[in-house]
N, C-alpha and C positions, 0 to 999 in steps of 0.2 A: 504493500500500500504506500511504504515511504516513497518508492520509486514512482510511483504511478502521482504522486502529488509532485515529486520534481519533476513528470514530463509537463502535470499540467501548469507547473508556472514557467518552463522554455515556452510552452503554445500560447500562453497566457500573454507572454512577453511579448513574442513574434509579433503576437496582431495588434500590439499597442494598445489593446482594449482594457477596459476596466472588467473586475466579474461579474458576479449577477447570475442573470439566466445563463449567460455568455459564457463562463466558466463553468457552468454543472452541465451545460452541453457539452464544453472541451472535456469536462472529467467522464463524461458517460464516454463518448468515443475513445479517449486514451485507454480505460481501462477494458474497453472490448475489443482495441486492437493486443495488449498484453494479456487480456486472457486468453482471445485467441490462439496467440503464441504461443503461449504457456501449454496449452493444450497440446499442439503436436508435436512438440518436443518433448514435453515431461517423459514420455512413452520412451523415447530413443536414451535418452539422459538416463533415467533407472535403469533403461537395457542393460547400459555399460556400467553401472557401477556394481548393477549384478553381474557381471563377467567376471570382475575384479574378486570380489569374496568369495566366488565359487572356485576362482586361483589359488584361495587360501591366501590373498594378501592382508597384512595387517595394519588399520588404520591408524594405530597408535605407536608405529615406526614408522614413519613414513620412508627411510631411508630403503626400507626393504622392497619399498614398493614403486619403485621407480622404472623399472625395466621389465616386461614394455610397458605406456599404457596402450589400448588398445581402443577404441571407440568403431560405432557405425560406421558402414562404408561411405551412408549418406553425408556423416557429419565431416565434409569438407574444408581445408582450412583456407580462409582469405588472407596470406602472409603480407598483401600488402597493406592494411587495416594495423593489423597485427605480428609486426616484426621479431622474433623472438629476439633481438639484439635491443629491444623494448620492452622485455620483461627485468627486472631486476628482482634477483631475492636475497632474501637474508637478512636485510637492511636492520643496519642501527636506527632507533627508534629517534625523532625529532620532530618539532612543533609543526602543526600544523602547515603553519606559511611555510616551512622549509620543505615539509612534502609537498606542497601543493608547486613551489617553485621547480624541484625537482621533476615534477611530474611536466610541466611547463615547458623546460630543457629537453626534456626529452623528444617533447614534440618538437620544437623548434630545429633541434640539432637532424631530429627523423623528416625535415622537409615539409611539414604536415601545417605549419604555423608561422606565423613573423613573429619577432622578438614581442611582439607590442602585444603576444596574444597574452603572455605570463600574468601582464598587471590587470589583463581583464578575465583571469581564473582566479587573482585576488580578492577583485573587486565584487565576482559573484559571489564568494565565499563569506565577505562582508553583508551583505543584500540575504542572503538564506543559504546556510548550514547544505553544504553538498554531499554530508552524511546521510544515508539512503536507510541502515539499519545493517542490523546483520555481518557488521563488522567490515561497512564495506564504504569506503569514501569515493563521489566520481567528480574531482572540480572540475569545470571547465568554463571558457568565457559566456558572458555576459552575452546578450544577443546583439549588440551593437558592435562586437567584435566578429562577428564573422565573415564581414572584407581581410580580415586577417589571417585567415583560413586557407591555406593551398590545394589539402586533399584531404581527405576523410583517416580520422588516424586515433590509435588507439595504446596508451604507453600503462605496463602495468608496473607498480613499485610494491614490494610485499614487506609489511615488515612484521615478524614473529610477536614485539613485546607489543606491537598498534602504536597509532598517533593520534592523541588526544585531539577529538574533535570540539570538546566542550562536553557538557551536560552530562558527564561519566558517557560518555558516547568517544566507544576505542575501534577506529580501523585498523583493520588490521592488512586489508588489500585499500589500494588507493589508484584508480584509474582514472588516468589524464585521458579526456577525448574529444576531438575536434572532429564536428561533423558538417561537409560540404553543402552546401544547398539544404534538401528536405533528408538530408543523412543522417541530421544530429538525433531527433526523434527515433529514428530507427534503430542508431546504435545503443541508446538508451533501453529501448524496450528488449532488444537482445538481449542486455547487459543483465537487467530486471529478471529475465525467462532463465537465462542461465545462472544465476546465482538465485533462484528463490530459495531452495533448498539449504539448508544447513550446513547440512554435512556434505555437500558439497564445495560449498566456502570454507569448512575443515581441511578440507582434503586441500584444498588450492593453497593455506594457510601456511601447511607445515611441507607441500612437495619442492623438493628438490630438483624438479624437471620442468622447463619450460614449454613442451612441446606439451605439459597436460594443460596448462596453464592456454596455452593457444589454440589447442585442442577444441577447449571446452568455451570458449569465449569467442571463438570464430564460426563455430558449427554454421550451416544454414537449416 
């Protein structure tokens, strides 16, 4: 639900409108295009992490459980969205802004953004909490920043102990994403479908492997 209230204030934004009727419109269709989603994915998603346990892997090492992962044949990965040279893990734990710039650089340096997109992933950060729930942070700019925008992109930074969002609110993944045109929505709601589950955001928490990480966040 957190996610689906930050797509509805991107759409809220976009159209310069105030809410009202206007916004419980935008919240009825945001949340029937993510359930949507949500729907025929969920099925392929549990596929695989029942493949995983029927391995005998063990969630509480993750170290054990790195090779292979294995996913549907359907769930295809879009490397240029999601670069694995764009995942980072392991990361020492730091304040918020310093994730959020971190995440910023990443786009910038991956081609994905101009310099000038950084202060406007601050600035939305400032305006409403990019904390979604569930351990999971996604800054990104501000709608007036996406002339700043190059191509649709997606930078993930993980950090074990989290970075304090506020409100005892700890991420623990942190996803910078600039979305092109009518992309930003879309990759949002992705993001929303593929992380609802738990123990799936477990699983991404503690792996040691990038390619789950891109795997699982790319799927179509």
């Amino acid at each position: 639900m957190a996610a689906i209230n930050l797509m509805t204030v991107a759409m809220t934004e976009k159209s310069g409108l105030p809410g009202g009727i206007l916004g419980i419109v935008i919240f009825v269709v945001a949340s029937f295009l993510v359930a949507s989603l949500f729907m025929k994915r969920k099925g392929s998603t549990e596929k695989a992490f029942e493949g995983e346990k029927e391995q005998g892997l063990n969630p509480k090492n993750p170290s054990s459980n790195e090779e292979p992962f294995v996913v549907d044949e359907d769930k295809k990965c879009n490397d240029e969205i999601l670069r694995k040279e764009n995942i980072l893990l392991d990361l020492k734990s730091v304040d918020k802004e310093e994730a959020i710039k971190m995440a910023g650089q990443l786009l910038v340096d991956g081609e994905y953004v101009e310099e000038e997109y950084i202060k406007a992933m601050l600035e939305r950060e400032e305006l409403v909490s990019t904390y979604i729930g569930n351990g999971i942070a996604i800054p990104h700019g501000v709608g007036s920043s996406k002339d700043r925008i190059k191509k649709s992109g997606i930078v993930v930074l993980q950090f074990p102990e989290g970075v304090d969002f506020g409100e005892n609110n700890k991420a623990y993944l942190v996803l910078g994403i600039a979305g092109k045109d009518n992309e930003h929505l879309k990759i949002l709601s992705n993001i929303a479908t593929s992380l609802e589950d738990k123990e799936t955001v477990e699983k991404l928490v503690k792996t040691k492997d990038v390619n789950r990480i891109q795997k699982i966040l790319t799927a179509n």
